[in-house]
Structures are given as structure tokens and as C-alpha cells.
C-alpha positions in Angstrom: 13.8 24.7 9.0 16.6 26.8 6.9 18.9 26.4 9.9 17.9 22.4 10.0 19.4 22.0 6.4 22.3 23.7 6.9 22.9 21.6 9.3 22.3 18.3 7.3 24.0 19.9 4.6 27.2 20.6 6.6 26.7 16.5 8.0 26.8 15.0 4.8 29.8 16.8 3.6 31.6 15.2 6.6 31.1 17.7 9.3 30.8 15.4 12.7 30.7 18.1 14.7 27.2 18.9 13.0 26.1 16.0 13.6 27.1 16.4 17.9 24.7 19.5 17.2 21.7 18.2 15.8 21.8 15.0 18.4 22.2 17.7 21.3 19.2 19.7 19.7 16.9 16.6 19.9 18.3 13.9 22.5 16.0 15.3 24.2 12.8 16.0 23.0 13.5 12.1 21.2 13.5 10.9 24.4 10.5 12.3 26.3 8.9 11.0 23.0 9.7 7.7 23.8 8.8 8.2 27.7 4.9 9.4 26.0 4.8 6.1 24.3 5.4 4.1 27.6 9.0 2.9 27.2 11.2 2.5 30.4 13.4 5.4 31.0 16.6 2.8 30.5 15.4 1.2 27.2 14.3 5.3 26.2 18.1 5.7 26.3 19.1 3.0 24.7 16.6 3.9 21.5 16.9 7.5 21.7 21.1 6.5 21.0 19.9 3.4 18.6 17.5 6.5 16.6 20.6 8.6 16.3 22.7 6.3 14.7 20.0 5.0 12.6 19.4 9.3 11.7 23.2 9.1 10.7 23.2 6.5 9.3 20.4 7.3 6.3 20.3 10.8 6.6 21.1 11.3 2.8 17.6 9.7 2.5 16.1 12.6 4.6 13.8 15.0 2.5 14.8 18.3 3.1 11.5 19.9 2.4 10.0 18.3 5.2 11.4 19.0 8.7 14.0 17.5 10.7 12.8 16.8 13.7 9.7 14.9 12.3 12.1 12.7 10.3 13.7 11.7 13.4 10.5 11.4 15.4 9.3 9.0 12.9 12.6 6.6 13.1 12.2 7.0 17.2 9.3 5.6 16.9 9.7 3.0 14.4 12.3 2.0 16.3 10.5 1.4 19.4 8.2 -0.8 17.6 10.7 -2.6 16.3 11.9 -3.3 20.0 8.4 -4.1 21.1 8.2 -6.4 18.2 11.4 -7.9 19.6 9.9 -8.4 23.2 7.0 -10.2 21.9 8.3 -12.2 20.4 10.8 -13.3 23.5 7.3 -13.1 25.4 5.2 -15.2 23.3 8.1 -17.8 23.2 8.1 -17.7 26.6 4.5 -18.4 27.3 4.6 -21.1 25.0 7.5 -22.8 26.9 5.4 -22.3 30.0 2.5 -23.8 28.1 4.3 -26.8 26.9 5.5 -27.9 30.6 2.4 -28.1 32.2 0.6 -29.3 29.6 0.3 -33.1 28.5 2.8 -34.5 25.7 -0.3 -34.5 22.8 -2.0 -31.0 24.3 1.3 -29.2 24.2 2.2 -30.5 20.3 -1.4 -29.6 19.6 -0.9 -26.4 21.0 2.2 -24.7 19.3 1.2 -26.0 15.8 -2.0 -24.3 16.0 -0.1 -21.2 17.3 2.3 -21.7 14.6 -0.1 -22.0 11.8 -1.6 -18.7 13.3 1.4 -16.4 13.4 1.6 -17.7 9.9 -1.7 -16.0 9.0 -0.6 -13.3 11.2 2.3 -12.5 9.2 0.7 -12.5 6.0 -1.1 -9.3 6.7 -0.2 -6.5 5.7 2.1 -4.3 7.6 -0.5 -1.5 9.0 -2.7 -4.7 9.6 -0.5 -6.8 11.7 0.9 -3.8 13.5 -2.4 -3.0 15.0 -3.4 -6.2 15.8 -0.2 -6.7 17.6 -0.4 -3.6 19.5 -3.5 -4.2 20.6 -3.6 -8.0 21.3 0.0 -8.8 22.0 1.4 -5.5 23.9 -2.4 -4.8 25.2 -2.1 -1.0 24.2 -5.7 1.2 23.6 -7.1 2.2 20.7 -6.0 5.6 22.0 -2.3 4.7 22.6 -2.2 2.8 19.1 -3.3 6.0 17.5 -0.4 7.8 19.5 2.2 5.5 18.7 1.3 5.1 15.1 0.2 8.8 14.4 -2.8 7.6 12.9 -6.1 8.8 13.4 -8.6 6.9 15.9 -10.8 5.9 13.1 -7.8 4.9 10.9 -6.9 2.6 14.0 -10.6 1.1 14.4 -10.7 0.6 10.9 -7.3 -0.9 10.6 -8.0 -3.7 13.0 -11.2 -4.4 11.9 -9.7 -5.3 8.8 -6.8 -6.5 10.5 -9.6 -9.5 12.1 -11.3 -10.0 9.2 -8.6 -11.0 6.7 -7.7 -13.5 9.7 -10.9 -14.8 10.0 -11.1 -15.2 6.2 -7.7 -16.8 6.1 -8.5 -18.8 9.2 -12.0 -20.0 7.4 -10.4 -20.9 4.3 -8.3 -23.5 5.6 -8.8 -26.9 7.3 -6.9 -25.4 10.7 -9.1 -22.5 10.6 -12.0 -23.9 12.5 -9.6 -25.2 15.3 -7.5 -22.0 15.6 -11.1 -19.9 15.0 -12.0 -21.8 18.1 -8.8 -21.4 20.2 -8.0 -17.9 20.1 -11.4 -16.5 18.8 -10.5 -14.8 15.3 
């Protein structure tokens, strides 16, 4: 951990060539990281880079009492949520497009206000709340691999999402929509 400051230290007074050491260190060990959460060995290299410039970026927010290596395992893997996040998004826009062809003028209108109104709710949860549920209803992940990819606990998963269901249902149940979208996607 001593050498890992000095390191840092030498980085943010300008050394570059610190900076070549540290990625070659970790490139790495960041990327089989990102292979154990599932990504595609192309987008791994693409986020492993992404994570290092990110590192560089705000290293003089890194806490130097805590170790290196874990600082940058933690913005790995933020960042690969924030590319799943990403892909959702293109896949859920997607579906809906897919949706709306084949369905008739009035179904399809019905249809993506009621998923509007609930990524509304959806996005109204709290962070560790909408992660989850996304993670496990959108990218399809276990309870298991959530726990992996969120360093969290099993329990602290299961709790989250049960939470995570129950502020939607309440939110859903609250509203005049609710009943419809309680009975479309079965929140």
C-alpha cells in the first residue's frame, strides 16, 4: 500500500510515466474483473481503458488510506453499470419500437404511456433501489451475480429489491395509472 501512494503521489505532481506504471500494474487484473462480471472481452477493453482515464482523471479524489487497487475496482465496475445502463436503455427502446409496429394505432399509444409513466416511478427510487431492480428485471442477472457486481451481500440484494418492488407498488397504487401499469407489468 506504501508503494501504491508513492505512486499516486509521484502522478499528481505530474509524473506520466507513474501513471504508465500503475495502468500496467492493473490493466489486467481490471480486466479479468470485468470478464467475472460477464462483459464481452471487446467491450472489457474498451472499459478497462474508459476506468483508466476516469482513475486519472479524479485520482486527487482517491483516499490514500484505503488501497489502490480497490479504488479502481470500484470505478471498473461502476463503469460497467453505467454501460449496461446504456444498453438498456437502447434495448428497451428497441422493444418498444418493435412493440409499436405490430401493434394497433390505440394499443401501441396505450402501450408506451403506460411504460413511460413507469420508468417514471422507476426513476424515482433511490439509486441502490433502481439498480437492483434493473439488474435483475432488465439485464436478467441472479440474485448471486447482483451481489457480485454490486459487492453487496446476498441478503442486502434480497432486501434491496424487495424494497425496490414495494416503493413501486406503493407509487403505482397511489396513482390513477397505477392499477393499469400494476396490471401490465405485475409490480
Amino acid at each position: 500500500m506504501e508503494e501504491e501512494r508513492e505512486w499516486v503521489a509521484r502522478v499528481l505532481h505530474g509524473d506520466k510515466e507513474a501513471y504508465a506504471h500503475l495502468v500496467n500494474k492493473y490493466k489486467n487484473k481490471v480486466y479479468a474483473l470485468l470478464l467475472g462480471m460477464g462483459v464481452a472481452p471487446q467491450d472489457a477493453q474498451d472499459i478497462t481503458q474508459e476506468s483508466f482515464i476516469k482513475a486519472y482523471r479524479h485520482l486527487a479524489t482517491y483516499n490514500q488510506d484505503k488501497k489502490f487497487s480497490s479504488w479502481l475496482y470500484k470505478i471498473a465496475a461502476n463503469s460497467c453499470l453505467d454501460a449496461w445502463r446504456k444498453q438498456r436503455r437502447e434495448i428497451l427502446d428497441e422493444r418498444e419500437e418493435e412493440y409499436i409496429e405490430t401493434a394497433s394505432p390505440e394499443h401501441a399509444y396505450l402501450h408506451k404511456e403506460q411504460a413511460q409513466e413507469l420508468r417514471k416511478y422507476i426513476d424515482h427510487l433511490p439509486e441502490k433501489y433502481r439498480l437492483v431492480l434493473v439488474l435483475r428485471y432488465i439485464d436478467d442477472l441472479s440474485y448471486k451475480e447482483i451481489a457480485e457486481v454490486l459487492d453487496l451481500p446476498l441478503p442486502t440484494v434480497q432486501t434491496h429489491l424487495h424494497r425496490a418492488k414495494k416503493k413501486l407498488r406503493d407509487a403505482l397504487c397511489d396513482t390513477d395509472a397505477g392499477g393499469n401499469l400494476h396490471e401490465m407489468y405485475g409490480v
